[in-house]
C-alpha positions as CSV (number, residue, x, y, z in Angstrom):
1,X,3.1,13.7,-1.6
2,X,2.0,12.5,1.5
3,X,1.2,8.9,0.8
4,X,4.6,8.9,-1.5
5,X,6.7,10.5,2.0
6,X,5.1,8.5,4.4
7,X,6.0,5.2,3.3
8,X,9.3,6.3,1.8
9,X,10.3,7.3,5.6
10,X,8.3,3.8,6.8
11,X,10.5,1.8,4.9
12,X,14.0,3.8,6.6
13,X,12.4,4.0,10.1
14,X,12.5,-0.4,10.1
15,X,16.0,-0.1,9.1
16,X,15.4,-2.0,6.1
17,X,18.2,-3.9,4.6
18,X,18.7,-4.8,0.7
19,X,18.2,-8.8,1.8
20,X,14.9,-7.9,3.3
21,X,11.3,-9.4,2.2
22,X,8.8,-6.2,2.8
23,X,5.0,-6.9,3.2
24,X,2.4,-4.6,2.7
25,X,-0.8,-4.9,4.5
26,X,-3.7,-2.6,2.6
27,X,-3.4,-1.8,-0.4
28,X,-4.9,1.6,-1.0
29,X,-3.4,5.0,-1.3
30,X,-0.8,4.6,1.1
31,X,-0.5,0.8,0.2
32,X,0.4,1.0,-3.7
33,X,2.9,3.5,-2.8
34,X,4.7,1.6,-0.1
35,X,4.8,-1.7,-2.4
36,X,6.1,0.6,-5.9
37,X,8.9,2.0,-3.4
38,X,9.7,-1.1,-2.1
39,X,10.2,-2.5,-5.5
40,X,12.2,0.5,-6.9
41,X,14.4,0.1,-3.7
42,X,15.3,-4.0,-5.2
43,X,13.1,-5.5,-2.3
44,X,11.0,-8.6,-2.8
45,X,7.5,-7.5,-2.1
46,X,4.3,-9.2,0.0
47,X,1.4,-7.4,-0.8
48,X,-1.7,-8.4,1.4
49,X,-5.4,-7.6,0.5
50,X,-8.7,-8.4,1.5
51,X,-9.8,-7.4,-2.0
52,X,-9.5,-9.9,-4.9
53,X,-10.0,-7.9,-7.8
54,X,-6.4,-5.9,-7.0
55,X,-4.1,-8.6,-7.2
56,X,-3.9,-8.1,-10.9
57,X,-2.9,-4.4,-10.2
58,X,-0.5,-5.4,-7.2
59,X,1.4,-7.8,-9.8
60,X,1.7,-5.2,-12.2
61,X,3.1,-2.7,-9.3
62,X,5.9,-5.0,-9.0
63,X,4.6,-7.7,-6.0
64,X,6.5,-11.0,-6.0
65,X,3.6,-12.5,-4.2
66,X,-0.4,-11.6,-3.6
67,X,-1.8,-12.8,-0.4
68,X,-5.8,-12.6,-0.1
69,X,-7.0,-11.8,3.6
70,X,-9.9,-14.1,4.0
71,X,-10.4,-12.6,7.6
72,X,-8.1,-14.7,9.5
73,X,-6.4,-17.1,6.9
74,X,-3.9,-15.1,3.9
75,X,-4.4,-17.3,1.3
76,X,-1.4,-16.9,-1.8
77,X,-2.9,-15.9,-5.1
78,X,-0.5,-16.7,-8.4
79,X,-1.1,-16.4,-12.1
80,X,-1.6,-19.7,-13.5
81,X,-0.2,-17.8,-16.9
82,X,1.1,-14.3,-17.6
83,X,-0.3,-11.4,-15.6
84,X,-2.1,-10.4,-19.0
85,X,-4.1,-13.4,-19.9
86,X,-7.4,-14.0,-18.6
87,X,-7.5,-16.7,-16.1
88,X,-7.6,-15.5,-12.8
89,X,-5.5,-16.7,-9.7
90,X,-5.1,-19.6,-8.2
91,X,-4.3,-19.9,-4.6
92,X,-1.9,-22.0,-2.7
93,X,0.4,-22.2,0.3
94,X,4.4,-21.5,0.4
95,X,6.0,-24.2,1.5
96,X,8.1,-21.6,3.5
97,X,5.5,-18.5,4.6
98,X,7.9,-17.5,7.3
99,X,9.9,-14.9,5.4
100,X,8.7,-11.0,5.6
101,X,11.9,-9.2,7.4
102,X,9.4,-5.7,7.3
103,X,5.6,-5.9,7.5
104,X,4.2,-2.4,6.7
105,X,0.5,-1.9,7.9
106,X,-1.0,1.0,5.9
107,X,-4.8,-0.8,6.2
108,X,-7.4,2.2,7.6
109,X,-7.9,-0.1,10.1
110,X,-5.3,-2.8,12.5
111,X,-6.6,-5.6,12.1
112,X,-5.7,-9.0,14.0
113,X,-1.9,-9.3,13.7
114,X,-1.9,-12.8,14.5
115,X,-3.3,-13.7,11.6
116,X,0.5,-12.2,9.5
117,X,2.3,-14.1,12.4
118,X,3.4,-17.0,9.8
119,X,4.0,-14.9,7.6
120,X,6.8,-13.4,9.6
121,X,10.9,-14.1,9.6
122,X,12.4,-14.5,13.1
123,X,12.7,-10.4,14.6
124,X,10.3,-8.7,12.1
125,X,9.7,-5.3,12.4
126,X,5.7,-4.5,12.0
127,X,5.4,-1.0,11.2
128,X,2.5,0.8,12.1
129,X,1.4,3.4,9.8
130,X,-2.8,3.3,10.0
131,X,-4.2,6.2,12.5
132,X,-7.1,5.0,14.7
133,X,-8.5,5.8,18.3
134,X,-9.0,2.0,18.6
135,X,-6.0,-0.4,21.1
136,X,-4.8,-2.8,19.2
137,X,-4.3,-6.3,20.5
138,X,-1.1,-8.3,20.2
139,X,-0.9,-11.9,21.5
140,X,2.2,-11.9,23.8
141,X,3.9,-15.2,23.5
142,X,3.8,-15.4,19.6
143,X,5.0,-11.6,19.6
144,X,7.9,-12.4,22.0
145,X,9.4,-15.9,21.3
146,X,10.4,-15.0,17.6
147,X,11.5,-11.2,18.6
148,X,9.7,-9.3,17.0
149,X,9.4,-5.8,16.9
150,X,6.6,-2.6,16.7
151,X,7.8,0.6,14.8
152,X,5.5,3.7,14.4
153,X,5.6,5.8,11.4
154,X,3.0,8.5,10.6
155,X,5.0,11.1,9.1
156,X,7.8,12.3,7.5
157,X,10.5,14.7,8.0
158,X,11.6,17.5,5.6
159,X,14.8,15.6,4.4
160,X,12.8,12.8,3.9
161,X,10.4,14.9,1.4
162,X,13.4,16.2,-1.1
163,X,14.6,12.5,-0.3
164,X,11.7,11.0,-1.9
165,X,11.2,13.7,-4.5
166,X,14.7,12.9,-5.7
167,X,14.4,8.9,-5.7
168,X,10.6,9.5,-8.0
169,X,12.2,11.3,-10.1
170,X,15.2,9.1,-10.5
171,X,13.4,6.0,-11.0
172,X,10.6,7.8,-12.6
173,X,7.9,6.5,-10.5
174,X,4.4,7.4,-10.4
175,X,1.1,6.8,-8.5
176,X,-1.7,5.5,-9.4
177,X,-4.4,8.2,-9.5
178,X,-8.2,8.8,-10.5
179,X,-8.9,11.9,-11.8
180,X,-12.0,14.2,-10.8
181,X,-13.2,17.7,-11.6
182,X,-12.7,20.5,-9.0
183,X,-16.3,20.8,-8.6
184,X,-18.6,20.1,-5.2
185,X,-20.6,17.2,-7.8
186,X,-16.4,16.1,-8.3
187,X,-15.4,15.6,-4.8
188,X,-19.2,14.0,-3.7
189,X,-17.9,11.7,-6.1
190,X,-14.6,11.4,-5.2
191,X,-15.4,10.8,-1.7
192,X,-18.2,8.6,-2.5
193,X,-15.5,5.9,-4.3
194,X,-13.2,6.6,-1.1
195,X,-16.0,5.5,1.3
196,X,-17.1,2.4,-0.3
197,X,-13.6,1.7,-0.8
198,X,-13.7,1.7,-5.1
199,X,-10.8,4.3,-5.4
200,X,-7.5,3.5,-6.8
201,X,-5.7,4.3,-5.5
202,X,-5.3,8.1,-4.8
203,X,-8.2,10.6,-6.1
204,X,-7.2,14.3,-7.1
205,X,-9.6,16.8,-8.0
206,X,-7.9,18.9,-11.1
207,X,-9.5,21.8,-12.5
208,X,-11.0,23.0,-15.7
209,X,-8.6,23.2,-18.7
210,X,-8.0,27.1,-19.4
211,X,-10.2,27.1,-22.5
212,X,-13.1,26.0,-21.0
213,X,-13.0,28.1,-18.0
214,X,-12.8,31.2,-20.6
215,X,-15.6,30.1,-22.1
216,X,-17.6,29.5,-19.5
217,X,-16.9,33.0,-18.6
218,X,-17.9,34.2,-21.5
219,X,-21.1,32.2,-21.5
220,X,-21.6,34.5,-17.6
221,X,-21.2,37.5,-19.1
C-alpha cells in the first residue's frame, strides 16, 4: 500500500505527460512499483540499478531499457535474445541517452545525480522520493543550463490511495512480494534479506493457515 501510493502520487506530482520517458533509480520496494505503474500508465520506462542480477526481473516488469550503475558511469544492458533464453546482457551506449522527461529516485540512498545528467531530456523533473538526514549535492551549471527541475514526494494523499486502489485493480497489477511467517525467527529473516539488500522486492509476514494454528492449539493443551 505504501510503496504502491507513493509512487502512484510521484508520478502525478512531476506532472507527467503520456509523451514522457520515466526513469527509475533503485529498484527495490518502492522501485518495482514505480516502473509496473509507469508501464500500466503507457510510459516508456528507464530503470536504473546498481544490481545486475535484476535486470532480467526489470525486463519482465515492463522496462524498455536496463541501465547498470557502475558507480559513476550507467552502462545500457539489452538481451541479445528473448528475455527467457539464457545468455545474459550485453551492454552498450544509446546513440541518444538524452531522453528521460521524469527521473524518479526511490534508491535508500541519493546518490551523485550528475552521474543521470545524460541521461536527462532538456527540463526534467528529478523527483525525490528516498528519506535521508544526509544534503545532497547538485552541480549548479549542468542543473541550470538544461532547466531542470527538483520535485519532492514522500507521501500520498487520501484521494490518491482510492486512486491507486482503483487503477490496480483495473489493470490488475500486482507487486512483487516474498513471503515469511509471522513469527520473531520470520521477521529476523525478513529483515536479514532487507539489510543485505536480497529482498524482492517487498517482504510480508503472513500468518499461520487456520488449520495449523488449531492444531497447534491442540498440541498446548
Amino acid at each position: 500500500m505504501c510503496a504502491g501510493a507513493s509512487t502512484y502520487e510521484a508520478l502525478q506530482a512531476a506532472g507527467t505527460k503520456p509523451s514522457d520517458r520515466v526513469g527509475v533509480v533503485g529498484i527495490g520496494g518502492l522501485g518495482h512499483m514505480a516502473n509496473v505503474f509507469a508501464r500500466a500508465m503507457g510510459y516508456s520506462v528507464t530503470a536504473v540499478t546498481r544490481d545486475e542480477y535484476k535486470y532480467r526481473d526489470l525486463f519482465r516488469l515492463g522496462a524498455d531499457e536496463v541501465r547498470i550503475d557502475r558507480g559513476g558511469t550507467l552502462d545500457l544492458a539489452t538481451f541479445p535474445s528473448s528475455v527467457g533464453g539464457e545468455l545474459g546482457p550485453t551492454y552498450g551506449i544509446l546513440p541518444d541517452p538524452m531522453h528521460i522527461d521524469v527521473l524518479l529516485i526511490t534508491s535508500n540512498a541519493v546518490r551523485d545525480l550528475e552521474a543521470c545528467f545524460p541521461l536527462l531530456a532538456r527540463r526534467a523533473k528529478i523527483v525525490l522520493m528516498t528519506i535521508q538526514t544526509d544534503p545532497i549535492k547538485i552541480p549548479y551549471m549542468p542543473f541550470i543550463l538544461p532547466g531542470h527541475r527538483l520535485v519532492a514526494s514522500t507521501e500520498a494523499s487520501h484521494h490518491n490511495h482510492f486512486e491507486m486502489l482503483e487503477f490496480v485493480e483495473s489493470h490488475r497489477i500486482e507487486p512483487l512480494v516474498e513471503t515469511f511467517p509471522m513469527t520473531l525467527e520470520g521477521a529476523m529473516r525478513a529483515f536479514d534479506r532487507l539489510e543485505k539488500g536480497e529482498m524482492r522486492y517487498r517482504g510480508v509476514l503472513v500468518r499461520e493457515d487456520e488449520e495449523q494454528t488449531r492444531k497447534r492449539r491442540r498440541e498446548y493443551c
